[in-house]
C-alpha positions in Angstrom: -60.0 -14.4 6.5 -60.1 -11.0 8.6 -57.0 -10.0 10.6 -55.5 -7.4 12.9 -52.6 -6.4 10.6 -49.0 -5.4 11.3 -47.9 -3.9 7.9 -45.3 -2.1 9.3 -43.4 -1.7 13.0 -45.0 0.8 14.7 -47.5 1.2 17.9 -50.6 -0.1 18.1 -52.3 3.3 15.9 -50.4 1.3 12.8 -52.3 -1.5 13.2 -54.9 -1.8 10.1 -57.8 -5.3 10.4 -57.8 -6.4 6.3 -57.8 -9.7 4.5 -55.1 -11.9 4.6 -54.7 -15.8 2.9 -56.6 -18.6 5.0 -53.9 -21.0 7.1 -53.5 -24.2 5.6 -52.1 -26.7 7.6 -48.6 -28.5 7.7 -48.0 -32.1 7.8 -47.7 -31.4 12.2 -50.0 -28.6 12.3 -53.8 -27.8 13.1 -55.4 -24.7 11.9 -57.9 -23.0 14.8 -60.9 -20.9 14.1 -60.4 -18.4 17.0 -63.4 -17.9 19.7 -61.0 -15.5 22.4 -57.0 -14.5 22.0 -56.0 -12.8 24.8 -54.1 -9.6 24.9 -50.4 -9.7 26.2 -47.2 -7.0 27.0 -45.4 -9.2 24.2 -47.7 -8.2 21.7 -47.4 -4.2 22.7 -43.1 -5.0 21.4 -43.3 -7.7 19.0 -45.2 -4.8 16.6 -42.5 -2.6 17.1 -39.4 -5.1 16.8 -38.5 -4.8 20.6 -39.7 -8.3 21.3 -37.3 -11.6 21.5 -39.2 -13.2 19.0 -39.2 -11.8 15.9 -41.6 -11.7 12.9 -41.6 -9.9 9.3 -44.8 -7.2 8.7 -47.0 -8.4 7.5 -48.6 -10.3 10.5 -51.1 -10.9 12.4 -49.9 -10.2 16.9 -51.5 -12.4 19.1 -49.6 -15.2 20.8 -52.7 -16.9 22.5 -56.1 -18.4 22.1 -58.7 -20.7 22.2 -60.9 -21.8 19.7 -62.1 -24.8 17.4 -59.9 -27.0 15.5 -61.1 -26.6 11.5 -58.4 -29.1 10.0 -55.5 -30.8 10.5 -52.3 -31.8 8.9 -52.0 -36.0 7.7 -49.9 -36.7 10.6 -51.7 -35.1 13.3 -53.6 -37.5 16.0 -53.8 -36.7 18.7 -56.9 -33.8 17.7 -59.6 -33.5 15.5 -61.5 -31.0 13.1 -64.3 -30.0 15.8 -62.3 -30.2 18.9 -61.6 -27.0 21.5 -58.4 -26.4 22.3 -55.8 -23.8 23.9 -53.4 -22.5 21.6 -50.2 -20.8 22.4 -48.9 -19.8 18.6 -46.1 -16.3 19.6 -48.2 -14.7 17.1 -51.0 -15.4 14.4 -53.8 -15.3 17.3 -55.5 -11.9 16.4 -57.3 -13.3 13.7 -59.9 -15.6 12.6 -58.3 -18.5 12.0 -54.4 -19.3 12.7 -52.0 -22.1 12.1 -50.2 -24.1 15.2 -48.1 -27.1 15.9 -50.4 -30.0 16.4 -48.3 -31.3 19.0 -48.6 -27.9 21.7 -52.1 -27.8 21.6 -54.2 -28.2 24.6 -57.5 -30.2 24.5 -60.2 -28.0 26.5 -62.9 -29.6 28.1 -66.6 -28.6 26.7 -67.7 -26.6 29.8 -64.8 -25.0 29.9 -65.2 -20.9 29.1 -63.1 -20.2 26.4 -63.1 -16.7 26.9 -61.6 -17.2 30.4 -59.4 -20.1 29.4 -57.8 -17.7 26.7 -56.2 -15.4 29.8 -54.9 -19.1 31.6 -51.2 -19.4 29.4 -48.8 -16.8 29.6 -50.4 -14.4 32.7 -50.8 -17.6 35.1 -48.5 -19.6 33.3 -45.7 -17.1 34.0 -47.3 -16.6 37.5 -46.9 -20.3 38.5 -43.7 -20.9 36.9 -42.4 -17.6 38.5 -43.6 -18.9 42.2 -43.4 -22.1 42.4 -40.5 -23.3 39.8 -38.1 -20.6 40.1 -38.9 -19.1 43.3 -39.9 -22.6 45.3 -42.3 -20.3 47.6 -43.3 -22.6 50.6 -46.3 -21.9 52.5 -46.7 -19.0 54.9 -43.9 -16.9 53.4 -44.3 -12.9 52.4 -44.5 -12.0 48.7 -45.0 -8.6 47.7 -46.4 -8.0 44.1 -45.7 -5.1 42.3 -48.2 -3.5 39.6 -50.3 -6.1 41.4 -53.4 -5.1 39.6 -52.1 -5.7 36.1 -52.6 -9.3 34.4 -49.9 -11.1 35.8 -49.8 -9.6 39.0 -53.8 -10.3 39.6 -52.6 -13.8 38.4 -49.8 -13.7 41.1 -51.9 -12.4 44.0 -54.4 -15.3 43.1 -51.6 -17.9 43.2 -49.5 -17.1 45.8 -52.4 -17.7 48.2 -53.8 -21.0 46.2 -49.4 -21.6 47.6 -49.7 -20.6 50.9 -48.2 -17.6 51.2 -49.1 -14.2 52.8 -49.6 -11.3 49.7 -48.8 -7.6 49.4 -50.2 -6.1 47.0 -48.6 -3.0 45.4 -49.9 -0.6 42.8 -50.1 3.4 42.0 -53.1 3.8 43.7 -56.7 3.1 45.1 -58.5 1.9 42.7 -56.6 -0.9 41.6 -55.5 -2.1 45.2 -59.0 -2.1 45.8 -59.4 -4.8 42.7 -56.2 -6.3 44.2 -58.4 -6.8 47.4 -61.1 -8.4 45.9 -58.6 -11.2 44.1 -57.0 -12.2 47.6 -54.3 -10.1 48.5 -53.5 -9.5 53.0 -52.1 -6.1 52.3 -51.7 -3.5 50.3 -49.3 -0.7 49.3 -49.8 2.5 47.0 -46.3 3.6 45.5 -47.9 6.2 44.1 -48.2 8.0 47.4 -46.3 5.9 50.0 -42.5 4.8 50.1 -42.7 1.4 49.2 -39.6 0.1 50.9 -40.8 1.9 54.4 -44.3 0.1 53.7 -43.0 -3.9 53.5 -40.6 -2.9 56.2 -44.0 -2.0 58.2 -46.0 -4.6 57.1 -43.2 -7.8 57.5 -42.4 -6.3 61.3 -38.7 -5.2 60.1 -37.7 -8.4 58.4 -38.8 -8.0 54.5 -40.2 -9.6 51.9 -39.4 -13.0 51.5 -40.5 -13.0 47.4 -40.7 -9.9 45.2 -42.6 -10.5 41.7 -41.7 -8.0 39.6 -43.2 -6.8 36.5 -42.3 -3.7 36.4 -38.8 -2.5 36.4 -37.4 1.0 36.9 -36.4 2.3 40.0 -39.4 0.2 42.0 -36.5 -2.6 41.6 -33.8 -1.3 43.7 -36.3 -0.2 46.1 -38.2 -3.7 46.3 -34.3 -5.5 46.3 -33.5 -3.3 49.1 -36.9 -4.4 51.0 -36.0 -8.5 50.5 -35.0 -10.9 53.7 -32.4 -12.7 53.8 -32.3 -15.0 51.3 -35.2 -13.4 49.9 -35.7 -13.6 45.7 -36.8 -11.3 43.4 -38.4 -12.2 40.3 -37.6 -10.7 37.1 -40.7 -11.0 35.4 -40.2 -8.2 32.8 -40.2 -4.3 32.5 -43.5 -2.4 31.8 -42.3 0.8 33.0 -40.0 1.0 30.0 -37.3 0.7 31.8 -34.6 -2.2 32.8 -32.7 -1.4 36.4 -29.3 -1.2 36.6 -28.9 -3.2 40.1 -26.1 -2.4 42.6 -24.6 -6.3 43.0 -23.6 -5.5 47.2 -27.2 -5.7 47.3 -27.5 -9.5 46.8 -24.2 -10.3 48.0 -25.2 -8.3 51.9 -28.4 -9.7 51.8 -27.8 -13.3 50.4 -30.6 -12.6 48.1 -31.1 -14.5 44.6 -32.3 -12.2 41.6 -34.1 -14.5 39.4 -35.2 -14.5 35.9 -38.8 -15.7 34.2 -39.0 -16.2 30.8 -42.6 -18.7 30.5 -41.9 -18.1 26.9 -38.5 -20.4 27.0 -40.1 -22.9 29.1 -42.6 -24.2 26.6 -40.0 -24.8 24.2 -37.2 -26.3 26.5 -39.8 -28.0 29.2 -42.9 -28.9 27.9 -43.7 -31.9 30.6 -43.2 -29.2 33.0 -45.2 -26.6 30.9 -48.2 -29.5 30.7 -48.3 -30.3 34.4 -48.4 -26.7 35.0 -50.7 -26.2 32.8 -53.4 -28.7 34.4 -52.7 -27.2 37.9 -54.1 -23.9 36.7 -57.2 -25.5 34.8 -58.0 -27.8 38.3 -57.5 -24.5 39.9 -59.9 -22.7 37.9 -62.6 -25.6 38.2 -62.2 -25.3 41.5 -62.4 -21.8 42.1 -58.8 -20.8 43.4 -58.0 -18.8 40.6 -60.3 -16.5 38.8 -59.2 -14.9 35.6 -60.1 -11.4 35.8 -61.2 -10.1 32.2 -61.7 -6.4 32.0 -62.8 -6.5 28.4 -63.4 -7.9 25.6 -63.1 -6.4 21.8 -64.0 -7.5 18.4 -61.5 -7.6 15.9 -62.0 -4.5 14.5 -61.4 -2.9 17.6 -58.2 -4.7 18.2 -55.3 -2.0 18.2 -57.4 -0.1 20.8 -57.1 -3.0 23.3 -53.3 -3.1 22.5 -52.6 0.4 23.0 -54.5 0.3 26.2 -52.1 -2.1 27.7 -49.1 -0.4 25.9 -50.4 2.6 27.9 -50.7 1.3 31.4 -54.6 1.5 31.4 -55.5 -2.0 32.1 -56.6 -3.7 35.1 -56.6 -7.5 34.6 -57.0 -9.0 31.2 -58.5 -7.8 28.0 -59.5 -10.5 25.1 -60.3 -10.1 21.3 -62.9 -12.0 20.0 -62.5 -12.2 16.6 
């Protein structure tokens, strides 16, 4: 089979698409002819060993997809060769075929768009765990999201309303607060040219953000931790400015504030009944028009690294999926 090739740690220019053996399954596992594996900030580290999860060149990045289910292991049921699915692998996915556990597979109904169901996992997944499981966001409170017009922060925009609450959106500039606009968000704030503490004080009448979803690290933190309520919470989500904030601890302790982490990766290994009911909230959602995944392109294979490096660099808005 053809693969997008980690031979060596490196950015994304080290990436090389070659041959590599065909997947046979285990005894537990399915192997998945890829249609669409969506592209993720995980996959920008894991190539050059700054990810949690580790793997040995060579390999294929890639920790999501959806595709067709080509064979199976003897003890597998509860699939069968022919069948779509959802597959959430850590890596493997940038290729065209790629071994997973049987058992975490999701069965994807046939008018179901794979290319959009591909984006659903870890952008929305992380997104509705952040906000609803670790946040407990109730209806018609303030949540500002920062690099709002990324993948998870479209995703959060999208389900903080589908929650009830009332969304800022922040980003660097016009353009992609425009595209914030379009996917629901009340307000909107450019750091790039406006103070964003001054803004939510302006926009939440003096009394600040409720819920910060945060992204992106660096000194935006302090600023946003600075702009919570009382009893506010600010979500760790993870740190695409290349940066992790050191945070001044007074700050939680004056304003009774929570910081709280999100690792979505963690939660389908130690909570997979709550990863599954999640899960089908998102795919109702999507039926139903609350959410709507916001795919900004899509490459072949062979142009693979390029998508990766786009992310890496900060030039994405929404979601980009290979299509091997």
């Amino acid at each position: 089979m053809r693969a997008l090739l980690c031979t060596e740690w490196g950015p994304a220019s080290k990436l090389v698409v070659g041959d590599a053996p065909d997947p046979e399954p285990g005894p537990t596992d399915a192997v998945v002819r890829v249609h669409a594996a969506s592209v993720n900030f995980p996959d920008t580290l894991i190539i050059e060993n700054k990810y949690q999860m580790r793997a040995a060149p060579p390999f294929s990045p890639g920790g999501e997809c959806t595709g067709v289910v080509e064979a199976i292991g003897a003890e597998v049921t509860r699939v069968r060769p022919g069948d779509r699915v959802l597959a959430f692998t850590g890596y493997g996915c940038f290729a065209e075929k790629v071994r997973a556990d049987a058992r975490a597979l999701v069965p994807l109904d046939r008018d179901v768009d794979l290319v959009l169901a591909s984006t659903l996992p870890m952008t929305f997944g992380t997104s509705l765990h952040a906000l609803e499981d670790r946040a407990g966001l109730r209806p018609g409170e303030t949540l500002v999201v920062l690099g709002a017009s990324g993948g998870v922060g479209l995703a959060a925009i999208e389900i903080g309303k589908a929650l009830g609450a009332r969304v800022i959106a922040a980003a660097s500039n016009a353009e992609r607060l425009a595209l914030c606009k379009e996917h629901g968000a009340d307000a909107l704030i450019d750091y790039g040219a406006e103070d964003l503490g001054v803004c939510i004080k302006d926009l939440t009448r003096g009394k600040g953000a409720d819920i910060v979803y945060d992204p992106v690290g660096g000194p935006l933190t302090e600023r946003a931790v600075r702009s919570l309520a009382w009893r506010g919470r600010l979500l760790v989500i993870g740190f695409a400015s290349g940066e992790i904030p050191k945070i001044p601890l007074n700050l939680p302790l004056l304003k009774g504030c929570s910081l709280v982490g999100v690792f979505w990766g963690e939660l389908t290994r130690r909570e997979p009944e709550r990863l599954a009911v999640n899960l089908q909230t998102l795919f109702l959602w999507l039926k139903e028009g609350k959410i709507r995944p916001h795919v900004s392109g899509t490459y072949p294979l062979e142009r693979g690294a390029e998508a990766i490096a786009a992310l890496a660099e900060r030039r994405v808005s929404g979601k980009l999926v290979i299509t091997p």
